[in-house]
C-alpha positions in Angstrom: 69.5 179.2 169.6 69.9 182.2 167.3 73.2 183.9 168.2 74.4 187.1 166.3 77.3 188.3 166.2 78.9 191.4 165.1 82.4 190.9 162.8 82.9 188.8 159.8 86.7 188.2 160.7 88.3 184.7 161.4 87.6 185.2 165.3 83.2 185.9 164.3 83.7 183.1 161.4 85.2 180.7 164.0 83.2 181.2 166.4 80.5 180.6 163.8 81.6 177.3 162.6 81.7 175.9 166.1 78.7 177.3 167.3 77.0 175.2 163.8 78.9 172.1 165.6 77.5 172.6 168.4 73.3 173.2 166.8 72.7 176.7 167.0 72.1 179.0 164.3 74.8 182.1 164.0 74.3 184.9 162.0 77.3 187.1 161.2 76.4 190.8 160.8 79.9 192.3 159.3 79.9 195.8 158.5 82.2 196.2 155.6 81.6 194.3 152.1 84.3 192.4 152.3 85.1 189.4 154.8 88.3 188.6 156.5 88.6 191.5 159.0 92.2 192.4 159.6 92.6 189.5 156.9 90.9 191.0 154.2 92.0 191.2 150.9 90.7 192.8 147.6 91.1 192.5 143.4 92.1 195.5 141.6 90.6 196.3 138.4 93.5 194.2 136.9 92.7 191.2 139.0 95.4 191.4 141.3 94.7 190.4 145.0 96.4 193.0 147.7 96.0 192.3 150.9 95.6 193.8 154.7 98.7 192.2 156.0 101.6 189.4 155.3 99.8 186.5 156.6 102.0 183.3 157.7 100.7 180.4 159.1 102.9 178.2 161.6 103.5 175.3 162.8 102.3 176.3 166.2 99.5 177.2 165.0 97.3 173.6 166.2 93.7 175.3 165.9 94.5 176.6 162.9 95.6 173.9 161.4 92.8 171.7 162.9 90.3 174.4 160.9 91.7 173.5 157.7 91.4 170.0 158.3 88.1 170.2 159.5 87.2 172.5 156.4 88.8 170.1 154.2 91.4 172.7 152.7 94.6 171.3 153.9 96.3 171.9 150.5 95.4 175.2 150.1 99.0 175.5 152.8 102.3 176.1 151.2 104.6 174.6 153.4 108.0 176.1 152.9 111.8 174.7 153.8 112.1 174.7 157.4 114.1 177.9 157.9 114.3 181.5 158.9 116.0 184.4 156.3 117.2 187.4 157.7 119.1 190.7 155.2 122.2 191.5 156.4 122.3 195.1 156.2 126.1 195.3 156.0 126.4 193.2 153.0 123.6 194.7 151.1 121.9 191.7 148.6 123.0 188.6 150.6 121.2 186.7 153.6 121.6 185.0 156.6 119.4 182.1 157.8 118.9 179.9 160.5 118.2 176.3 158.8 116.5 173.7 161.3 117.4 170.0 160.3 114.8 166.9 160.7 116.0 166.4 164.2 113.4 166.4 167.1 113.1 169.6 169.4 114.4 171.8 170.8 117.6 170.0 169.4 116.7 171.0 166.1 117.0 174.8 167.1 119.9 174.8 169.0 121.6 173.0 166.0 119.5 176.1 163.6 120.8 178.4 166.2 125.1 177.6 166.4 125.3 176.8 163.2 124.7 180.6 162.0 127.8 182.6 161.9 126.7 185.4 160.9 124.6 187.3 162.7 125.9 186.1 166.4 129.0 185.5 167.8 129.5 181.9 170.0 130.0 184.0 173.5 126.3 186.0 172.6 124.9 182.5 171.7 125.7 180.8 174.6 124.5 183.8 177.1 121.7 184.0 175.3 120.5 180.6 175.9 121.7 180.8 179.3 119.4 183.6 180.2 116.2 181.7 178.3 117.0 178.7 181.0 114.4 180.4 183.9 111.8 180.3 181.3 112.8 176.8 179.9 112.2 175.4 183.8 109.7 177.7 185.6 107.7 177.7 183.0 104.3 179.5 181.9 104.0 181.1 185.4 107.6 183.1 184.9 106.5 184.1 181.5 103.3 185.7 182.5 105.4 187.5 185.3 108.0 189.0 182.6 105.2 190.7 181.2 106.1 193.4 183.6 109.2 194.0 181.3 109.8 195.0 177.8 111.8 192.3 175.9 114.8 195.2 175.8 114.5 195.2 179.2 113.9 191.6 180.1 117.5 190.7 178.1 119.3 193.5 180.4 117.8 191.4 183.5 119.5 188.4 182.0 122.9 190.0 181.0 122.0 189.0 177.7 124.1 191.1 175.5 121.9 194.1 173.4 123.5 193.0 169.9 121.5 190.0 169.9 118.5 192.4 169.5 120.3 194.3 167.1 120.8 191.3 165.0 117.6 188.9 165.6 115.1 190.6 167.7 114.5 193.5 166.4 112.6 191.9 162.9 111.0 189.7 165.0 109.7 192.0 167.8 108.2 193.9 164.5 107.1 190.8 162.8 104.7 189.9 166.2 103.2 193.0 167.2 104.9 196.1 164.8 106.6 197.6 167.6 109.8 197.3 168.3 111.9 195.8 171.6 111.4 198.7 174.0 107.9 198.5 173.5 107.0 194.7 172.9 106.3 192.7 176.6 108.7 190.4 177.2 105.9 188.0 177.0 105.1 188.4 173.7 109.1 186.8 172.6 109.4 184.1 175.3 105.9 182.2 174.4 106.8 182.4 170.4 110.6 181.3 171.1 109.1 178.5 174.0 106.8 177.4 170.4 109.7 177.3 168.3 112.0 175.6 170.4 109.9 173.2 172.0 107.7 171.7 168.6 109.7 170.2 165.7 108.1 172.1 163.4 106.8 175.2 165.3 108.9 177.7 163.3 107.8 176.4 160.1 106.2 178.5 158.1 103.4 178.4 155.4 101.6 180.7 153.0 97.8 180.5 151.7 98.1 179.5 148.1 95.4 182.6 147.4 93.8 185.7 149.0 92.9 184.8 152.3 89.3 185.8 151.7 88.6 183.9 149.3 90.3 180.6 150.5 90.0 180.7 153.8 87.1 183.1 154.9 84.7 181.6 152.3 85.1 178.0 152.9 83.9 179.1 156.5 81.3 181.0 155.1 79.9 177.8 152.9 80.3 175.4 156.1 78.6 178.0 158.1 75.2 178.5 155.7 75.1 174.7 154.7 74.6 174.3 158.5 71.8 176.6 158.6 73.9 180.0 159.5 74.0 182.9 157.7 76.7 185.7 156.8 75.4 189.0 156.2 77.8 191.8 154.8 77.1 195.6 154.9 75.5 195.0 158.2 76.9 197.9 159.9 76.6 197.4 164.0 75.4 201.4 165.0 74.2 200.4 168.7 73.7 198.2 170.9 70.3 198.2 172.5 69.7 197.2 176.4 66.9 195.8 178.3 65.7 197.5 181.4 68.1 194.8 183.4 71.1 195.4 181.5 71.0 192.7 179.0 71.1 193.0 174.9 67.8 193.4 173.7 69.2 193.5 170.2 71.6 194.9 167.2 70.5 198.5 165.6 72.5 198.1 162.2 72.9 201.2 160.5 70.8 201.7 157.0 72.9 201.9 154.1 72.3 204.3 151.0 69.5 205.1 152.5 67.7 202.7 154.1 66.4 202.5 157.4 67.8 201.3 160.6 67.5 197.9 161.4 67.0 196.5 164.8 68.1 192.2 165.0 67.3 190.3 167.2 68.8 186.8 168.5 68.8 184.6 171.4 72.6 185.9 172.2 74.8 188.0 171.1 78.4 188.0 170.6 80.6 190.9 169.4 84.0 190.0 167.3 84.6 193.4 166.2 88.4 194.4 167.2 88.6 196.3 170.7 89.1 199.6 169.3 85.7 199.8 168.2 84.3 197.8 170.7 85.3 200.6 173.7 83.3 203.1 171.0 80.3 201.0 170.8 79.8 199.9 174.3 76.6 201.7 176.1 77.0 203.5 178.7 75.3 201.4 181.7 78.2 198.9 180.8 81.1 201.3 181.0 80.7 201.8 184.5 81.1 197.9 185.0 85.3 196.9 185.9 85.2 194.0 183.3 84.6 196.3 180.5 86.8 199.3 182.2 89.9 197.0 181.8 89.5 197.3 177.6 90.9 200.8 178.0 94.1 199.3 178.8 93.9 197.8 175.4 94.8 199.5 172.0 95.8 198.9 168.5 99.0 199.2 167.0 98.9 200.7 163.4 100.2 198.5 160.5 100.9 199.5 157.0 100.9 196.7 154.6 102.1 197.3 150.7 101.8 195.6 147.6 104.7 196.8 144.7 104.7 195.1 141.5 107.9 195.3 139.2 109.1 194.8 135.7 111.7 192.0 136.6 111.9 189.3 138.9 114.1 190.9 141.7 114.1 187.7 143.9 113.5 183.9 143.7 113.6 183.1 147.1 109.9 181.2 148.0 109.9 181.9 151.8 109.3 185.0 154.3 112.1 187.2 154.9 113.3 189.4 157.6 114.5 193.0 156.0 116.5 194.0 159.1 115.6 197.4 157.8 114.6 200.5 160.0 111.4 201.0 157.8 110.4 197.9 157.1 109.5 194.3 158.8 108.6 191.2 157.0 108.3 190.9 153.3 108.1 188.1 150.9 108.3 188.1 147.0 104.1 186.8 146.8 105.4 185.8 142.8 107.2 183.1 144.1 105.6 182.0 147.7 101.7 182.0 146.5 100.5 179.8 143.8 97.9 182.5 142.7 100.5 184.9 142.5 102.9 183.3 140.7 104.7 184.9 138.1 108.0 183.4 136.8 108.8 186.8 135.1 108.3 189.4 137.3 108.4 190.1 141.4 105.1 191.6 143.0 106.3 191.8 146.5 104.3 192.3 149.9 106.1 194.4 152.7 105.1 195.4 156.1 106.0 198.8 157.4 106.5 198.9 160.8 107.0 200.4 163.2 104.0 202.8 161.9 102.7 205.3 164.1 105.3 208.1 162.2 103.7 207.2 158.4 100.2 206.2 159.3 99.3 209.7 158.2 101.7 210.3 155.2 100.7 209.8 151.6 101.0 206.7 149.8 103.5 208.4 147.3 105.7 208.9 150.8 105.6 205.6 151.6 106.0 203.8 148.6 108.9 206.5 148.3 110.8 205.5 151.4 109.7 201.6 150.6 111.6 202.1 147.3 114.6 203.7 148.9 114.6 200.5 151.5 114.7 198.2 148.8 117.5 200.3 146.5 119.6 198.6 149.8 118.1 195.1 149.9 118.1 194.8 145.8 121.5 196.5 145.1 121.8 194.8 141.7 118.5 195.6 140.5 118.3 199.3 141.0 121.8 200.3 140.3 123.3 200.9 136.8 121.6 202.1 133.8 118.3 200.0 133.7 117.0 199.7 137.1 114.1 198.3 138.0 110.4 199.8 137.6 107.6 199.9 139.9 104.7 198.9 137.5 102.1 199.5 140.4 101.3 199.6 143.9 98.6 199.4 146.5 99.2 200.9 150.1 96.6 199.1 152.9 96.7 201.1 155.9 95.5 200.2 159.5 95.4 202.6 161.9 94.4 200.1 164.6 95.4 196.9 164.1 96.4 193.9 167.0 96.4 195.1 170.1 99.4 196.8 171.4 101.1 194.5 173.7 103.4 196.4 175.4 104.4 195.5 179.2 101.6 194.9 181.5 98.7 194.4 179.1 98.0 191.2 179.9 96.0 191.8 182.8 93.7 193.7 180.7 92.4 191.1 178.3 88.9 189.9 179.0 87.3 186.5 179.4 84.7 185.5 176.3 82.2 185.3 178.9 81.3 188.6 180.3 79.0 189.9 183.1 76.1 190.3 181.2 74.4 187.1 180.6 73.3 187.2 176.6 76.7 188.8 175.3 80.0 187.3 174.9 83.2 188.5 173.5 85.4 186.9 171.0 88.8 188.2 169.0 92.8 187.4 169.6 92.6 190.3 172.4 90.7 188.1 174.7 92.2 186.0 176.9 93.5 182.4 175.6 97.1 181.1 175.1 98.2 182.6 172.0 99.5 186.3 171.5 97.8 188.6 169.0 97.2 186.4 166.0 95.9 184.2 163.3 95.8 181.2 165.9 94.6 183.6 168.5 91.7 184.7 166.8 90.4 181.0 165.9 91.2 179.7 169.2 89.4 182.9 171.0 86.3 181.8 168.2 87.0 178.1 169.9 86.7 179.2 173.3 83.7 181.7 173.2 81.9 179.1 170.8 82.7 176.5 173.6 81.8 178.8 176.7 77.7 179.6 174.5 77.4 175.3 174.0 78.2 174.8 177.5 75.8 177.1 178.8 73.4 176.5 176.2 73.8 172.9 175.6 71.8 171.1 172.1 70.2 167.3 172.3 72.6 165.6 169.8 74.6 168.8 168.4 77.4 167.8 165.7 80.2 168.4 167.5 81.2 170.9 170.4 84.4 172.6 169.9 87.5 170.7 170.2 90.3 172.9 171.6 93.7 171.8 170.0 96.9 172.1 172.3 100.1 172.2 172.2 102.4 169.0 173.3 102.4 169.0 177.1 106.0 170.0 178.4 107.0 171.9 181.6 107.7 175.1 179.0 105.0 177.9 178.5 102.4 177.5 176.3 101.3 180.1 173.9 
């Protein structure tokens, strides 16, 4: 069967590949000229890649990692030291980290967890993991229910004392979802500590050795039109057009420069763009229907994501850091931790500014400008004295909606890939599967809606149907 579906990001490119698996034909319309969705990356007249976001692949990430197997790319992942690198704002230059030793888990994070000093005290350790005990036993069920509560809230419920967010969860809250612990579902913490603690090597972290559109969204795109699909870019989805019954009766993609609409056609039809756009797009017999009502519970978070190159190497640390910073979450020097970025004399690093609903609308010279002052903190050495460092250039990616926002109680508003009307299905890391707002939730959501079309639509002797990659089975949550 012809399916076509509408987003060229790594949910619609997923869901591509598995639907070539399992012997239909997928064409992916993507509007932009550029694949990748909120993974896309571009060159600069110098030939410099920048990027829409810090992208770090994990250990937990199994689908993921089963992709790159599958797509023969395995070494295109830059494992790093098994570790996690905080700033510590009150010594200004000097870091903290949480090292986790070859030991099987979780022992191997309660060893990563007492042995740093720094950042918590031994009566704040041991109430911490006192109050992650309900979640250890009860289970997946428990954390679903605490997505009633913010994670701020959720440690108050567990006399967990408030510095530990001060000192830990504040980056992290802002590294998975850009919004910080009064805002972030308590949900969204307890599934990615239950994956840290309870896989060896969940926390683990690894960069793409390029621009993730060109070593990761094009090997997809080459397995996908050997197979017999297609990719189309500048395919701009303008409507969705009904049958008299309510079903898709095809794809009006906008002309471009002039050109005429376009009306595709296909067998089924499956939209991956992000649910922003989707709530926009959806026609108006559908919006009266309660399956598509619930996606105005859903919203994305803006992100700002910027590239600064300097005159000097300002850093050799080759791993993510956490900036502890007000303005900014996650950054990492990309001269070091990306082989096509390497540069052993000068730094070009990647930071994420979040939270970023208060600088979404600023300028880029305001941002960079604030960025800069941030770093003055971080870098004492290199911007003090007479010969401080230089920004040689920068490049600001903005994204005014981004994951979904998942504060407390959004959960119940993430659809099913299958939907109510019978030729369209739904894919992207909003739906509903076991992973939060992410890299792995976007391939697994591909996985699942790829899965749900074979199944329904089986094919005599198809290469393979999707094979959905799990975590290890333990009384824990899953992601």
């Amino acid at each position: 069967m012809r399916v076509a579906i509408a987003g060229a990001g790594l949910a619609g490119l997923s869901c591509a590949k598995y639907l070539t698996d399992a012997g239909h034909t997928p064409i992916v319309l993507e509007r932009r000229d550029v694949l990748g969705g909120k993974v896309a990356a571009w060159k600069d007249s110098d030939g410099d890649w920048y990027e829409t976001g810090l992208h770090i692949f994990f250990g937990a990430y199994p689908n993921m990692l089963q992709l790159f197997k599958e797509l023969d790319i395995e070494d295109r992942l830059q494992w790093k030291e098994h570790t996690m690198i905080f700033n510590q704002p009150n010594a200004p230059g000097t870091y903290s980290r949480f090292d986790f030793p070859d030991l099987p888990a979780p022992l191997n994070g309660i060893v990563a967890i007492l042995r740093n000093n720094d950042m918590l005290t031994w009566p704040e350790k041991i109430k911490f993991g006192l109050g992650l005990i309900p979640a250890m036993i009860q289970g997946q069920k428990y954390v679903e229910d605490m997505d009633k509560y913010s994670w701020t809230e959720w440690l108050r419920k567990q006399n967990i004392p408030e510095r530990v967010n001060d000192e830990v969860f504040i980056a992290m809250c802002k590294s998975l979802n850009f919004i910080g612990p009064d805002e972030i579902s308590a949900t969204i913490l307890l599934t990615a500590l239950n994956r840290f603690l309870q896989e060896k090597n969940g926390s683990k972290m690894a960069f793409l050795d390029g621009s993730p559109t060109e070593r990761l969204c094009q090997p997809l795109v080459d397995y996908i039109t050997e197979r017999g699909g297609e990719v189309r870019l500048n395919a701009p989805l303008k409507e969705i057009l009904l049958n008299p019954d309510g079903t898709v009766k095809g794809f009006l993609l906008r002309g471009l420069n002039g050109a005429e609409d376009e009306v595709f056609t296909a067998d089924l039809y499956v939209s991956a763009m992000p649910v922003d756009p989707l709530k926009v797009i959806l026609p108006q017999p559908w919006q009266q229907m309660e399956f598509f009502q619930k996606l105005e519970g859903l919203e994305g978070v803006p992100v700002i994501n910027l590239h600064l190159w300097f005159d000097r190497k300002l850093t050799e640390i080759d791993h993510l850091l956490f900036s502890r910073s007000p303005l900014l979450s996650v950054y990492a020097d990309m001269s070091n931790t990306c082989r096509e970025y390497a540069n052993p004399d000068r730094s070009m690093l990647e930071l994420v500014l979040a939270p970023a609903k208060d600088w979404i609308a600023k300028s880029d010279e305001e941002i960079v400008s604030a960025t800069i002052a941030e770093l003055e903190k971080l870098f004492p050495d290199h911007f003090g004295g007479e010969n401080p460092a230089k920004l040689l250039k920068y490049h600001v990616v903005k994204t005014p909606r981004s994951v979904y926002k998942a504060t407390p109680g959004r959960q119940e508003y993430r659809p099913s890939q299958v939907t109510p009307i019978a030729n369209f299905y739904l894919t992207g890391d909003y739906t509903m599967q076991r992973y939060l707002a992410s890299m792995e939730g976007a391939v697994l959501s591909g996985k699942l809606t790829a899965q749900a079309i074979a199944e329904a639509n089986p094919v005599t002797n198809p290469s393979h149907l999707p094979t959905l990659t799990r975590p290890p089975a333990t009384n824990a949550a899953t992601v």
